[in-house]
C-alpha positions in Angstrom: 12.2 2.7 16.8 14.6 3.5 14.2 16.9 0.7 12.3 20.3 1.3 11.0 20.1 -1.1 7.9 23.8 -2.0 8.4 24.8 -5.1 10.0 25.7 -5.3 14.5 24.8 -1.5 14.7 22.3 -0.5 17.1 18.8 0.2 16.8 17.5 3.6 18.8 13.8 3.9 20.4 12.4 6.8 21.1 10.0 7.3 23.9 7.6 10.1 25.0 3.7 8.7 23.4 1.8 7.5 26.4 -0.2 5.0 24.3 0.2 2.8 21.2 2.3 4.7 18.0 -0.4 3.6 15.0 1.9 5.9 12.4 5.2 7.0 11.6 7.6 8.5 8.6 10.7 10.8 7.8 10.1 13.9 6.6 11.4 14.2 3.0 15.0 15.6 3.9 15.4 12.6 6.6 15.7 15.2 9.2 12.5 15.1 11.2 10.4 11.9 12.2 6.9 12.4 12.8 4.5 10.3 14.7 1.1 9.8 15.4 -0.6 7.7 18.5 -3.9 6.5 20.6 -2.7 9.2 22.9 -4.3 11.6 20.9 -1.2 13.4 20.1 1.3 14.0 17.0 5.3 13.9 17.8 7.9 15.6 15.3 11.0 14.1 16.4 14.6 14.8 15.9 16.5 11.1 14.8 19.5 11.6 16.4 20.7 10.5 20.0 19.3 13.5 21.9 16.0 12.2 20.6 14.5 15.9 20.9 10.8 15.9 19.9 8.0 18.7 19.7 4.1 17.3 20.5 1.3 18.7 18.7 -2.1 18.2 20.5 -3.6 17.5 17.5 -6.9 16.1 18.0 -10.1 14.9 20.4 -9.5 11.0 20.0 -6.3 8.7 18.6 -4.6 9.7 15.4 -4.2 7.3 13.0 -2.1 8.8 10.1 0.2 11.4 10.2 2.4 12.5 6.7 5.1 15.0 5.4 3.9 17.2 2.0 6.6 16.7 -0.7 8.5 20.0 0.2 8.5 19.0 3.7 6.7 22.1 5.2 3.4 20.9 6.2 1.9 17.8 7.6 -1.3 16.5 7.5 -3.0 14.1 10.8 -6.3 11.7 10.8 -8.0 10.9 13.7 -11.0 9.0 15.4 -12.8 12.8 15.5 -13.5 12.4 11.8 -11.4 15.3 11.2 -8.4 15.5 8.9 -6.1 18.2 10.1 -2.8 20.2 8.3 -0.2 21.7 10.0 3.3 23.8 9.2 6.3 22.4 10.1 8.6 24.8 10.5 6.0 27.2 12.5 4.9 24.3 13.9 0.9 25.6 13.9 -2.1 24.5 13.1 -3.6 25.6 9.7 -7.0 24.2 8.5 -8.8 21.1 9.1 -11.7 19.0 6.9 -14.6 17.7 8.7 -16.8 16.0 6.3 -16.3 12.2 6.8 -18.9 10.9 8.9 -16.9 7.9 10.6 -13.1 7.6 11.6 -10.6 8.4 9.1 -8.0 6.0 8.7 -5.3 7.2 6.0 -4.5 10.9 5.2 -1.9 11.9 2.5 -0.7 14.4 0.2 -0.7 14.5 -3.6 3.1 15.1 -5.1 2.3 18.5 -5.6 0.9 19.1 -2.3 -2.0 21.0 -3.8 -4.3 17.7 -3.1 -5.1 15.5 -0.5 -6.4 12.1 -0.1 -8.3 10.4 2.9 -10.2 7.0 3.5 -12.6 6.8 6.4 -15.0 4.2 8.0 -18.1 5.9 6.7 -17.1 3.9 3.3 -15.5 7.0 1.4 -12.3 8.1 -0.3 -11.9 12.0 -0.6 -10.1 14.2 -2.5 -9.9 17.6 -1.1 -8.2 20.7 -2.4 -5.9 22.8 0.3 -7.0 26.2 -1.8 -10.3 26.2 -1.7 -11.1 23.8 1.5 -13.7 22.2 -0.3 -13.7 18.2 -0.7 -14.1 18.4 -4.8 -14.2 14.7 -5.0 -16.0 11.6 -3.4 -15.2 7.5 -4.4 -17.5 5.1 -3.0 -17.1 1.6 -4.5 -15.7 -0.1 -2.1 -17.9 -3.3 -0.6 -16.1 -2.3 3.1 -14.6 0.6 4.0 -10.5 1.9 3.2 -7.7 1.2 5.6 -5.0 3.0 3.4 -5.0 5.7 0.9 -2.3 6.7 -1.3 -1.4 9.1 -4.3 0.6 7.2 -7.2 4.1 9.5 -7.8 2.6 11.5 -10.5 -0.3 12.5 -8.5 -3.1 11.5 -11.4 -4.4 8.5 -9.5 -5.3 7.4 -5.8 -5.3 3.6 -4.5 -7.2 2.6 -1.8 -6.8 -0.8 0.2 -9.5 -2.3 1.5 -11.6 -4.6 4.3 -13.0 -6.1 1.2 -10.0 -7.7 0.1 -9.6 -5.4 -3.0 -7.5 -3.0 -3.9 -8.8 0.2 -6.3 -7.1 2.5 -8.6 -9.3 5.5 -9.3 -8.1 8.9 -11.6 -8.5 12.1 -10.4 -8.6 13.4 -13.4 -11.8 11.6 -14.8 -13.4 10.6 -11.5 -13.2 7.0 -12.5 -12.2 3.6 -11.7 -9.2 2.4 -13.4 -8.1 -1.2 -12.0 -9.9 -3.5 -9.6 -8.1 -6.2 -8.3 -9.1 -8.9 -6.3 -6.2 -10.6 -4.9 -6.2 -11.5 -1.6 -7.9 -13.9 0.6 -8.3 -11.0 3.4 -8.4 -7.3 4.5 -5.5 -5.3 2.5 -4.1 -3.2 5.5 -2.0 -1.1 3.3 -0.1 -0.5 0.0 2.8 2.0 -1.6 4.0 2.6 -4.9 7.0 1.9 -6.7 8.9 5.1 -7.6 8.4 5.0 -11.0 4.7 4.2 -10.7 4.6 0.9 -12.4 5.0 -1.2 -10.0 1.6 -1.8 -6.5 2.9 -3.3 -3.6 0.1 -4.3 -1.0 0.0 -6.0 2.4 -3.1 -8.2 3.7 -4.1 -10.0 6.6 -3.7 -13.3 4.5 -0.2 -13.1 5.7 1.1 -11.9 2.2 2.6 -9.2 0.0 1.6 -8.9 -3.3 2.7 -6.7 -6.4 0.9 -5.5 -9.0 2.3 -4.7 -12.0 0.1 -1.4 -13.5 1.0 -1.0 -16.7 0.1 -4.9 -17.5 -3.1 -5.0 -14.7 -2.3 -8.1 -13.5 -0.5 -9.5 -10.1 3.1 -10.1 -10.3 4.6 -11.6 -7.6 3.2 -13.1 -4.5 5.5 -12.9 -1.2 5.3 -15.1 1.6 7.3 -14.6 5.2 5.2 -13.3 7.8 3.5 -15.6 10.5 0.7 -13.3 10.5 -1.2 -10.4 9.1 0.7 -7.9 7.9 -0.4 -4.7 9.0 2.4 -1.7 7.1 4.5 -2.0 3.7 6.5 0.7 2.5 9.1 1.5 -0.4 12.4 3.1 -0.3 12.7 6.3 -2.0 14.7 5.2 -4.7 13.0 1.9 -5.0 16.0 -0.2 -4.1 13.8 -1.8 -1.0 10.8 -2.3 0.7 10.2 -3.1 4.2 7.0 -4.4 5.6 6.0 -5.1 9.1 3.3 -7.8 10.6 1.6 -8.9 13.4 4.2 -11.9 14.2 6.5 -8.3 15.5 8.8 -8.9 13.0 10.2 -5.8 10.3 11.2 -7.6 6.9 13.4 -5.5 5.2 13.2 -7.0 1.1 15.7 -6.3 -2.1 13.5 -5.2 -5.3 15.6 -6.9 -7.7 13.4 -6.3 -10.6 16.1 -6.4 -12.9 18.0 -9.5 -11.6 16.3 -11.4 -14.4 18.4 -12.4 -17.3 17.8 -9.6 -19.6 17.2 -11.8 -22.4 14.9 -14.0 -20.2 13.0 -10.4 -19.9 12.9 -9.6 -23.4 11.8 -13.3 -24.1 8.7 -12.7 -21.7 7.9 -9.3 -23.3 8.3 -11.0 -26.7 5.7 -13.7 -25.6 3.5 -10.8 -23.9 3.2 -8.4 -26.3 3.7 -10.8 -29.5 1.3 -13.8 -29.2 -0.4 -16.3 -31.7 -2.5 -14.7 -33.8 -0.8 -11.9 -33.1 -2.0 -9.2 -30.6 -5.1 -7.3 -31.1 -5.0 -3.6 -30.5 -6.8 -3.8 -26.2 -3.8 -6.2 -25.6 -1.4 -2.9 -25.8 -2.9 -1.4 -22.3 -6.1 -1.9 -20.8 -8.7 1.1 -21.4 -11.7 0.1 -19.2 -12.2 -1.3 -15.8 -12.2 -4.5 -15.3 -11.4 -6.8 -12.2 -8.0 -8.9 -11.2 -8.4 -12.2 -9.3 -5.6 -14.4 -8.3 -5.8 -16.8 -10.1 -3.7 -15.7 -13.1 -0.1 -16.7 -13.3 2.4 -14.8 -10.7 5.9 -15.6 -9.3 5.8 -17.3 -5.3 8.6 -15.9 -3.1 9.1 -17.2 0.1 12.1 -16.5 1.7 12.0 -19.1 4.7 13.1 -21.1 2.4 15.5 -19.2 0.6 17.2 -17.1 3.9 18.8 -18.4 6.4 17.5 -17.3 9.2 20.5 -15.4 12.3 20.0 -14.2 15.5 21.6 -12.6 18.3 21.9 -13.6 21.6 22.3 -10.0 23.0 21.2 -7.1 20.6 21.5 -3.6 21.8 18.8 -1.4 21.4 19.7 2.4 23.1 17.0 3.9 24.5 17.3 7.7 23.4 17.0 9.9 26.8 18.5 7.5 29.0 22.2 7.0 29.9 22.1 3.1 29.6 22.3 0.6 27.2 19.2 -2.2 26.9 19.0 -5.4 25.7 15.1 -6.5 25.5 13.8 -9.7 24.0 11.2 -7.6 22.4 13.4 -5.3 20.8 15.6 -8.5 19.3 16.7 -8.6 15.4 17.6 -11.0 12.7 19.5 -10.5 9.8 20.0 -12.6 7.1 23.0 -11.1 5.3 25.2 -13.5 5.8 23.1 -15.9 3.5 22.1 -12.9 1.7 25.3 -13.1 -0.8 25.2 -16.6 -1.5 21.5 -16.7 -1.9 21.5 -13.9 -4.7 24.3 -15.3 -6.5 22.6 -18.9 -6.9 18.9 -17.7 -7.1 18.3 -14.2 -7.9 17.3 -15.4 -11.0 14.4 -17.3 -10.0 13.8 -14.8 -7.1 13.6 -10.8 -8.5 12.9 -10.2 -5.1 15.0 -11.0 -2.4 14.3 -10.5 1.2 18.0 -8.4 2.6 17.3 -8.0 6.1 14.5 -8.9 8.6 13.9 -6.9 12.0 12.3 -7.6 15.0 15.3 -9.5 16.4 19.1 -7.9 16.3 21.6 -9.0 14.0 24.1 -11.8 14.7 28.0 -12.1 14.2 28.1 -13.1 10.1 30.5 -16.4 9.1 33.2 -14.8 6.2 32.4 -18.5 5.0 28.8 -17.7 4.7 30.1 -15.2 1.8 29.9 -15.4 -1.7 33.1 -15.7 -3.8 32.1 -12.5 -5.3 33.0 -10.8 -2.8 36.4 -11.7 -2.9 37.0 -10.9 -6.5 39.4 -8.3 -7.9 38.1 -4.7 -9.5 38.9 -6.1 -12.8 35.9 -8.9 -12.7 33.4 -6.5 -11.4 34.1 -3.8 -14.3 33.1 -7.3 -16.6 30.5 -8.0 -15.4 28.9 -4.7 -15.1 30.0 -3.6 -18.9 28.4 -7.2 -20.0 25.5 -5.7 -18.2 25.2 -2.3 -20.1 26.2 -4.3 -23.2 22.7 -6.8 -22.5 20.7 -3.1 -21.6 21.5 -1.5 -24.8 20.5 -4.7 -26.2 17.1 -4.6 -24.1 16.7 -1.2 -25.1 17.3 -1.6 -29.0 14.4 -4.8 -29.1 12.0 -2.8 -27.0 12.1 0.2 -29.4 11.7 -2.6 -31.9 8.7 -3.5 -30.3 7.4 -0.2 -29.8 7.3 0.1 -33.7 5.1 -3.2 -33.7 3.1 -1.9 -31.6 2.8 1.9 -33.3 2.5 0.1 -36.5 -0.7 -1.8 -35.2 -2.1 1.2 -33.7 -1.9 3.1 -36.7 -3.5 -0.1 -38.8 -6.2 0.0 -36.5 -6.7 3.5 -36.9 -7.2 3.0 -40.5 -9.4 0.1 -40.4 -11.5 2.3 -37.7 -11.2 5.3 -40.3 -12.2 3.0 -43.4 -15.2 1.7 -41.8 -16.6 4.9 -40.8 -16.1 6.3 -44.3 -17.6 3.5 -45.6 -20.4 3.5 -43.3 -21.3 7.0 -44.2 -21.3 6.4 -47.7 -23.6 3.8 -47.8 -26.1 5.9 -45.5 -29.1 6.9 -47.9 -29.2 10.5 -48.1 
């Protein structure tokens, strides 16, 4: 099914798989949707109301992954076969396939620069193949159980894997080693996706949770509550704005990544705190440079929007069901929003909550009260160009501290540079000769 994010319009499902859809995503220009299913089959779709679609018989058993390279030209499937399998697009044909894993292969995608791909399988591995040569050039096996997901972060020099362990593992390709182990949820981690600019993990378990990570730090984030059961997909928007997950309870939450709804000075304060404790920092407090593991129990932010969002539905959402010449209205295919809370809500508590949920879907969106609006909605151009130069004024202000802080933290480096350098010289000195 495909959503139209704005409020009362219709939703559109696509039929044509003759078995369960396990996968599906937009091809990098938004004009193709492909799909992957039990039926043993891979669909590229067209998303408009013709609902047009081309079917690849991709593979001997169900396909569980299917995704677009960066340029949008090829496509790479994983399947129960234990095969991994690329395509072209435009030619729609079949162009190589990797057959080393010894047990299902669950998650299948390309690197940013689509030289690269990744793959997690039930015989306990992650891969790393290279498209040139055809060769896997890299094996991970540290995992106590075996992958669900596999991702590349957005510069391509590390992979993540979520797994039936309950960890989640950051690994450079570069080195061949483990980066970041964390230990954060109470079950399976189904699957995860990372923030555009790369800082930020988002990951969804069958605890019933989301959780980000915040890389740069190493530690958890934010903890986010608002399925009634596991949560099985979690995805960001291109530009980072949103990220929607979906769960077992057939619900679609649609969420707001207000990381900069914080006061900026109640950021700057935190990063003051962080980065400036007492005694002040020691040089490993900068970034972390080894391994080491993440549990829960450090100190993150609890967001859970059935008690912040009010919580709409329709009586009669329509769903139009692309090939056909009528108009449906399933139970199954119902849709809640909760906009109309939404601006009142982020007004009065975005502060508390950088993450706000927008939308959820599973159930179609109801008629919104104008009284259910905020006031800001109502208020003149003049009080919106205000608040948004008070904005850039409390940025520039951000942005002068942080380089301030960047000095500190140069200036430290470079002291313990010296102190490294003056122990060494000293140590060679007093060696006999």
């Amino acid at each position: 099914m495909i959503w139209n994010l704005k409020p009362q319009t219709r939703a559109y499902r696509f039929t044509g798989h003759k078995d369960a859809v396990m996968c599906v995503q937009f091809s990098p220009t938004s004009h193709l949707v492909a799909s992957a299913s039990r039926d043993k089959t891979v669909r590229l779709w067209t998303p408009n109301i013709k609902g047009a679609s081309t079917t690849f018989t991709a593979h001997s058993a169900t396909v569980r992954s299917v995704n677009f390279s960066t340029d949008g030209n090829f496509l790479v499937t994983a399947a129960d076969d234990k095969s991994l399998k690329v395509w072209t697009v435009h030619q729609q044909r079949f162009l190589l396939s990797f057959q080393k894993h010894k047990n299902w292969v669950r998650s299948a995608r390309f690197s940013p620069d689509g030289r690269l791909i990744v793959s997690c399988s039930d015989d306990r591995t992650v891969k790393i193949w290279d498209i040139v040569s055809r060769e896997c050039i890299n094996t991970f096996t540290n995992h106590g159980g075996f992958s669900n997901f596999v991702d590349f972060n957005p510069r391509g020099t590390c992979v993540a894997s979520a797994g039936t362990d309950n960890t989640v593992q950051l690994w450079d390709v570069r080195i061949n080693k483990l980066l970041q182990h964390y230990q954060v949820h109470s079950a399976s981690v189904n699957c995860l996706s990372f923030h555009p600019s790369g800082n930020y993990l988002i990951t969804a378990s069958s605890d019933c949770t989301l959780k980000i990570m915040d890389l740069l730090e190493g530690r958890l984030f934010y903890t986010l509550h608002g399925h009634q059961g596991p949560v099985i997909a979690v995805t960001f928007s291109r530009q980072g704005d949103y990220f929607a997950s979906g769960g077992n309870d057939s619900q679609v939450l649609v969420w707001k990544t207000n990381f900069d709804s914080i006061p900026y000075n109640e950021v700057l304060k935190r990063n003051i705190i962080r980065t400036n404790p007492d005694p002040p920092p020691h040089i490993t407090d900068i970034h972390p440079r080894i391994p080491y593991r993440h549990t829960s129990r450090s100190q993150t932010i609890q967001i859970n929007p059935r008690t912040d969002v009010a919580d709409m539905q329709a009586t009669n959402p329509q769903v139009v069901d692309v090939g056909t010449d009528f108009v449906s209205n399933p139970q199954s295919g119902l849709m809640k929003t909760n906009q109309g809370s939404l601006l009142t809500e982020q007004a009065s508590s975005s502060v508390n909550h950088p993450l706000v949920p927008a939308t959820s879907y599973g159930k179609d969106p109801a008629n919104i009260d104008s009284a259910n609006c905020s006031p800001r909605d109502h208020v003149g151009i003049p009080s919106e160009l205000t608040r948004t130069l008070g904005q850039i004024v409390e940025q520039l202000d951000v942005l002068t501290q942080t380089v301030s802080i960047l000095e500190q933290r140069l200036t430290l480096t470079e002291d313990k540079l010296q102190e490294c350098l003056d122990s060494q010289k000293t140590s060679l000195q007093e060696r006999p000769p």
